[in-house]
C-alpha positions in Angstrom: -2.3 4.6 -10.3 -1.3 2.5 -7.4 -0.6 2.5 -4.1 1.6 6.3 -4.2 -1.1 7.3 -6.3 -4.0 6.0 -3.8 -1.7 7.8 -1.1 -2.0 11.0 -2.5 -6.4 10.9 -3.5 -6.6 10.4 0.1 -4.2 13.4 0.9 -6.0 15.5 -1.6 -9.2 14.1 -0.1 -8.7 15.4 3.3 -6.7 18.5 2.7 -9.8 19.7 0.6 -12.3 18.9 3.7 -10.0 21.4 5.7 -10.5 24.2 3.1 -7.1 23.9 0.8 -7.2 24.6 -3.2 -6.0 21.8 -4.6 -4.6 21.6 -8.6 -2.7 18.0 -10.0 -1.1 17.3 -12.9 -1.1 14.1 -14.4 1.9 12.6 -16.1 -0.1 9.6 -18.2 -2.5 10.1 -20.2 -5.9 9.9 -18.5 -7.0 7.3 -21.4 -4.2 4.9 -20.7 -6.3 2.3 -18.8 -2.9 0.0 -17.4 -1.2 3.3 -15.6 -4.9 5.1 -14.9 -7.5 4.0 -12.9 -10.5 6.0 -13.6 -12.6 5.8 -10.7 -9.4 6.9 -8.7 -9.1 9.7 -11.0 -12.8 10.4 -10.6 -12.2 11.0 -6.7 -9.1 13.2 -7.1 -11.7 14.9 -9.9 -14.1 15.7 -7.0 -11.6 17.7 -4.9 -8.8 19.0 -7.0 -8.4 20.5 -10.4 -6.5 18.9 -13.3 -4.3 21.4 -15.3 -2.5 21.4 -19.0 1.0 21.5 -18.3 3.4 21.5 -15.0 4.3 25.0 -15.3 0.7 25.6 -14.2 1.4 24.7 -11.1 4.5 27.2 -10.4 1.9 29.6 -8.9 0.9 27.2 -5.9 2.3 27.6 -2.3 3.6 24.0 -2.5 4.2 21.3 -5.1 3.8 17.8 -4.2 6.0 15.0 -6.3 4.7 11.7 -6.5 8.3 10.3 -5.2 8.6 8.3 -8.8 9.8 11.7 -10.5 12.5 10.8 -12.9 15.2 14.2 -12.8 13.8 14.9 -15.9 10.6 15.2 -15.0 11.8 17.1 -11.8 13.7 19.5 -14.1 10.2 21.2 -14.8 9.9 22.3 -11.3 13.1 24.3 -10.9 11.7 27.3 -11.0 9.9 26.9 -7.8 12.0 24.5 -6.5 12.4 25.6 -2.8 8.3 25.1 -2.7 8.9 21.4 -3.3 8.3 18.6 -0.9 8.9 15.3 -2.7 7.4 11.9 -0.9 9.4 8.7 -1.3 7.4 5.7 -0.5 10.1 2.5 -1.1 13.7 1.6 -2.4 12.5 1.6 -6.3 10.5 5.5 -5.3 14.5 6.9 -3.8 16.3 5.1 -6.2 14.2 6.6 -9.8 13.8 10.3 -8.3 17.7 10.3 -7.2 20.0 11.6 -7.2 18.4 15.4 -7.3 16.1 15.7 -3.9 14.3 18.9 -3.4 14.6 20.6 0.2 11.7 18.9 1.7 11.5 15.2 1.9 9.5 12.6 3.5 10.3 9.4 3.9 7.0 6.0 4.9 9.0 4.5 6.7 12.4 4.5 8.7 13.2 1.7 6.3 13.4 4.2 3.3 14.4 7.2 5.1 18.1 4.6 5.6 18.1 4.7 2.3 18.3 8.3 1.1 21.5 10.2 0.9 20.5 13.4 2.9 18.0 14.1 5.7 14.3 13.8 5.9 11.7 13.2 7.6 8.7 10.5 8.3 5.2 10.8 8.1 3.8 7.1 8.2 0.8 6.7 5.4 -2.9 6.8 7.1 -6.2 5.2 6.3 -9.4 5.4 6.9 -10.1 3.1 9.5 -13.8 1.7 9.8 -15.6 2.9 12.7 -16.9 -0.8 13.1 -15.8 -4.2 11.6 -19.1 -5.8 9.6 -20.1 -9.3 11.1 -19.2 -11.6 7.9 -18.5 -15.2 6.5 -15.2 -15.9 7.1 -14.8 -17.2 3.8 -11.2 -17.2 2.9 -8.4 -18.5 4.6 -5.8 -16.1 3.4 -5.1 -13.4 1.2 -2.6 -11.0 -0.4 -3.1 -7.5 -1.7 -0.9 -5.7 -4.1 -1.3 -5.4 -7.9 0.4 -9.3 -9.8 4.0 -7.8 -9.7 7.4 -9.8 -9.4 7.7 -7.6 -6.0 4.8 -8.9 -4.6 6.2 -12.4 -4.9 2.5 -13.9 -5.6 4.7 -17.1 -6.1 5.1 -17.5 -2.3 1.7 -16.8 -1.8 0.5 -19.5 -4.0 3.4 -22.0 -2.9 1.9 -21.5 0.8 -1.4 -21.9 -0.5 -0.5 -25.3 -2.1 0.9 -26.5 1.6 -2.2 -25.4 3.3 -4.1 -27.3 0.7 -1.6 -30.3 1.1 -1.8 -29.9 5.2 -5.2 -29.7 5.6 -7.2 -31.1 3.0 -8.2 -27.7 1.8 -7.8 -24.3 1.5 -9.3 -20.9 -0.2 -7.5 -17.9 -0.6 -8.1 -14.4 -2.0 -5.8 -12.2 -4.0 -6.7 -8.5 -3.9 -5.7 -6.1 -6.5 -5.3 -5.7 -10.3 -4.0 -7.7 -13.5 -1.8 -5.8 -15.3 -1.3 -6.3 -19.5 0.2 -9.7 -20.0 3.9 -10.3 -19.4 5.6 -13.3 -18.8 5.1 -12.8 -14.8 1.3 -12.5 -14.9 1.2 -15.9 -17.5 3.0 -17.4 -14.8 0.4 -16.8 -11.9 -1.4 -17.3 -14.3 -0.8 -20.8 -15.5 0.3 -21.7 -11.7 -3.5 -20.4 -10.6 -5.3 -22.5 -12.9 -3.1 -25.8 -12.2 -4.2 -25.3 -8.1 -7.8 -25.0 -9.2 -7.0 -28.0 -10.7 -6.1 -29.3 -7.4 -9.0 -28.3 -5.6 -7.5 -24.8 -3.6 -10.1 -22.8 -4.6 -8.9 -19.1 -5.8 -10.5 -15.8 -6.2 -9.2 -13.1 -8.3 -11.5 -9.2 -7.8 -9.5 -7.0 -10.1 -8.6 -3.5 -9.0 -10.2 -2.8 -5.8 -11.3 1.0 -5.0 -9.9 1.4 -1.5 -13.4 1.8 0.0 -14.2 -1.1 -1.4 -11.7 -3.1 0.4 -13.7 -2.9 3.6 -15.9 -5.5 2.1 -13.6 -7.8 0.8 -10.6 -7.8 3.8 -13.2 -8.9 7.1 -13.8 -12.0 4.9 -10.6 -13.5 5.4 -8.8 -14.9 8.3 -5.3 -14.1 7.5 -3.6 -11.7 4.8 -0.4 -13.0 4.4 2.2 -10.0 2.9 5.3 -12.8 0.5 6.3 -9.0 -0.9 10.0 -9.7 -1.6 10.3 -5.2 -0.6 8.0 -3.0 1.1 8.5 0.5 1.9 5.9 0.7 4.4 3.5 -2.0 4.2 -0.4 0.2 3.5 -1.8 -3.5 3.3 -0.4 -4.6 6.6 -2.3 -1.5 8.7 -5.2 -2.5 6.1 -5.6 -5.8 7.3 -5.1 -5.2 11.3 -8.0 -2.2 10.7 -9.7 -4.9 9.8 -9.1 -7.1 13.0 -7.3 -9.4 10.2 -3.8 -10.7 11.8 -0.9 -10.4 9.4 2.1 -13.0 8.7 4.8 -11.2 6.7 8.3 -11.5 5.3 10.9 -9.7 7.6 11.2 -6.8 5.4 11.3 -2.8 4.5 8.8 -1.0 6.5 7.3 -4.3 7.5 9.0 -4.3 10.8 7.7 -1.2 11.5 4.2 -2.4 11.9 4.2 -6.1 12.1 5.4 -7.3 15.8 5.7 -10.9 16.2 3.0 -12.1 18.8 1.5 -8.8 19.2 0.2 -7.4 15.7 1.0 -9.8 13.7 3.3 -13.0 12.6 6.9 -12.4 10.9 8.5 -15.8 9.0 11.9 -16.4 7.8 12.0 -14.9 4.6 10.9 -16.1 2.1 10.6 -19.4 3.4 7.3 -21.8 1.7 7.8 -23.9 5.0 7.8 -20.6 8.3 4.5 -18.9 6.1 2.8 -22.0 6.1 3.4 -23.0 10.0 3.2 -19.4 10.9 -0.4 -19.1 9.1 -1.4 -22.3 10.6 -0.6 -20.9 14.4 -3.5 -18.6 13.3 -6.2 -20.7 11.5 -5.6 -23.5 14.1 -6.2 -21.3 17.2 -9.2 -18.8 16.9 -8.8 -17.0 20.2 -5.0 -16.6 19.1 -6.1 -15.4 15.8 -9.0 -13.1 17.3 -6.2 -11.7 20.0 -3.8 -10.7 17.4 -6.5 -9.1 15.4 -8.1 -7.1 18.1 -4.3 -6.0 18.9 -3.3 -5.3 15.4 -6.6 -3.2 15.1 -6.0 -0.9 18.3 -2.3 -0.4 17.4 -3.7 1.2 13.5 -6.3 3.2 15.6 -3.7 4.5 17.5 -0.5 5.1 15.2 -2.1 5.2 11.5 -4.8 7.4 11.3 -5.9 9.4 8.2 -6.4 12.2 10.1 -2.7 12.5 11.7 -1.4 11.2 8.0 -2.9 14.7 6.8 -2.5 16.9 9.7 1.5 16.5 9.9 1.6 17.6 5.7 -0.4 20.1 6.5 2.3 21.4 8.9 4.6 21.1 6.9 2.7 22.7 3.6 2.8 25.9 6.2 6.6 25.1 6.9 7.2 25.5 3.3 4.6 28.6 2.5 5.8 30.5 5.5 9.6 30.1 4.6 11.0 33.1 3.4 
């Protein structure tokens, strides 16, 4: 369960608060540790029901698909297909649930809704944005979040590391998210990790973070840098700036929907070693720069990502779809 999946917990989460029934279906099996995250599952637990098969849910007003539905997988939902709203969340989402689109679609980002054959429309993801940022250590320089996935590019990330290390005589960095079973990616990082420790950049790995428990972790750091080689939206991005946290990012996807160069955040050439590195040290050499672009980034989130408006445009168009005759 990832970020789609964290998506809809929070969807479910808040629909639930404003008194909707809620029932899921799960398509992995609830034991299989490297697709399911169990405390995730334990919040969608708290506020929806889990049922046996999909048919089960043929009886609700609307059906919500994940946006990684496989036609196959689709074909189940046929019989209630006009009460289908399917949610596509990047390039890899519109490409594996094409080329059979229910009525309804959303799209993250105006990035992905280009890349869908027929019309839709966008509902940009929310979070929960603290109320308050805690007073804390800065004790990283940078970060990244995102599972260790080729997308992520977690090479780039540790490349820059390496030229902040060789710039400035040191450097510590944090990477945010889970390990998945060992492929010849993750030995890689792997391998390339352990040789910087080496070095002396100093590298800290948490595992799967809950996303509540990323308001500890992200006011630590000073800049979250986003090497993703694709991004649909960018949920770490409007993470980061909810934090205060500035963001330098590759020029991509739904990235230059939120990132604004000077104002919320930093862009680079892409996937350049050499603009990430003189882009993050614009930041880390000039606090009141760094603290401006934070403070920025944070009020634009306030303003434009909410949970609250996330929820409130599906549930507008749940009652599109129920009241349709």
């Amino acid at each position: 369960m990832g970020g789609a999946q964290i998506f809809l917990v929070q969807l479910a989460q808040g629909l639930a608060e404003r008194g909707h029934t809620i029932s899921y279906w799960l398509s992995a099996s609830s034991s299989d540790s490297q697709r399911v995250q169990q405390a995730l599952k334990a919040d969608l637990d708290n506020v929806a029901q889990p049922v046996q098969h999909p048919w089960n849910l043929w009886q609700a007003d609307v059906i919500h698909l994940d946006g990684y539905h496989s036609l196959y997988r689709k074909l189940l939902y046929l019989p209630r297909w006009s009460r289908c709203v399917e949610t596509y969340h990047s390039d890899y989402s519109v490409r594996r649930a094409g080329p059979f689109y229910p009525r309804y679609r959303v799209a993250v980002s105006k990035a992905v809704q280009g890349l869908l054959p027929s019309s839709s429309q966008i509902i940009y993801q929310g979070i929960p944005i603290p109320s308050t940022i805690p007073v804390v250590e800065k004790r990283f320089d940078v970060a990244i979040i995102g599972r260790i996935h080729p997308v992520k590019n977690h090479r780039l990330f540790l490349a820059v590391c390496e030229e902040l290390y060789r710039r400035r005589g040191h450097c510590s960095a944090l990477l945010i998210g889970e390990h998945p079973h060992p492929s010849p990616y993750q030995r890689e990082i792997d391998a390339e990790i352990e040789r910087l420790r080496k070095m002396g950049v100093k590298l800290y790995l948490t595992g799967f973070v809950l996303p509540d428990e990323l308001w500890r972790w992200i006011p630590q750091v000073r800049v979250l840098l986003v090497t993703s080689y694709s991004e649909g939206f960018g949920r770490m991005a409007i993470e980061a700036m909810a934090c205060g946290v500035p963001v330098v990012a590759n020029p991509v996807g739904g990235l230059l929907e939120v990132v604004y160069p000077g104002e919320t955040g930093l862009l680079t050439e892409s996937n350049d070693v050499a603009s990430f590195t003189e882009q993050t040290l614009r930041l880390l050499e000039n606090d009141a720069f760094r603290k401006a672009i934070g403070q920025r980034g944070r009020a634009f989130v306030k303003e434009a990502f909410s949970l609250e408006r996330m929820i409130a445009e599906y549930e507008s168009l749940y009652y599109k779809i129920k009241d349709r005759k």
